[in-house]
N, C-alpha and C positions, 0 to 999 in steps of 0.2 A: 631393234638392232638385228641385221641379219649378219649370220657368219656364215664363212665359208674356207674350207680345207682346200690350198694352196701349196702349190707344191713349185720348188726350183726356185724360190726366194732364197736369197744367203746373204744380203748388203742392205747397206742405207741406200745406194742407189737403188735395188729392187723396192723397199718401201717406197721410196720418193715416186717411182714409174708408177706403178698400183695406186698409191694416193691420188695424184695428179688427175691420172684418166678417170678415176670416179669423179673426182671435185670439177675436172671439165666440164660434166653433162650435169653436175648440180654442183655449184659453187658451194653450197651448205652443207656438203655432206661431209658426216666426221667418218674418219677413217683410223683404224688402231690395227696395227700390222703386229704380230705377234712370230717375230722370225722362226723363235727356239721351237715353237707350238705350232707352225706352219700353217695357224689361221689368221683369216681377215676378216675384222668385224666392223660393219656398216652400218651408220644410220644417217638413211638415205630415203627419199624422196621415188627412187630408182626402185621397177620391179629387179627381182632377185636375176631374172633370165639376163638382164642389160646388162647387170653390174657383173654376172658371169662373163659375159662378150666380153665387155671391157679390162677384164682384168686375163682371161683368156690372149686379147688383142694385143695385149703386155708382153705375150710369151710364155704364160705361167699355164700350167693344168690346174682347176680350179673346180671343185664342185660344193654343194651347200652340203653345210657340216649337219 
C-alpha cells in the first residue's frame, strides 16, 4: 500500500478524478481517498513516481507520505 499527502481535495468529485486516473493505468488498483486526512492510499501495480503524475495530472499537489 503506498500513500501519499494530497492536497486541494474537498469532494466526491475530487475522489472520483484521483481514483479514476490511477484505475486508468491499472484497472486493479484499489484507491481509498481519505478527504478529512488529505491522503491517498494505493495499492497498485504502479511505481510510486506514475501514481504521483497521475494524481498531480488531476490538479492536486501530491507528494509520498
Amino acid at each position: 500500500m503506498q500513500v501519499f499527502n494530497v492536497q486541494g481535495m474537498t469532494c466526491g468529485h475530487c475522489v472520483k478524478a484521483v481514483t479514476q486516473a490511477v484505475q486508468a493505468q491499472d484497472a486493479g488498483a484499489k484507491v481509498e481517498v481519505d478527504l478529512a486526512g488529505k491522503q491517498v492510499r494505493v495499492d497498485s501495480q504502479l511505481a510510486d513516481e506514475r501514481i504521483l503524475e497521475l494524481i498531480r495530472e488531476e490538479g492536486y499537489a501530491a507528494e509520498l507520505a
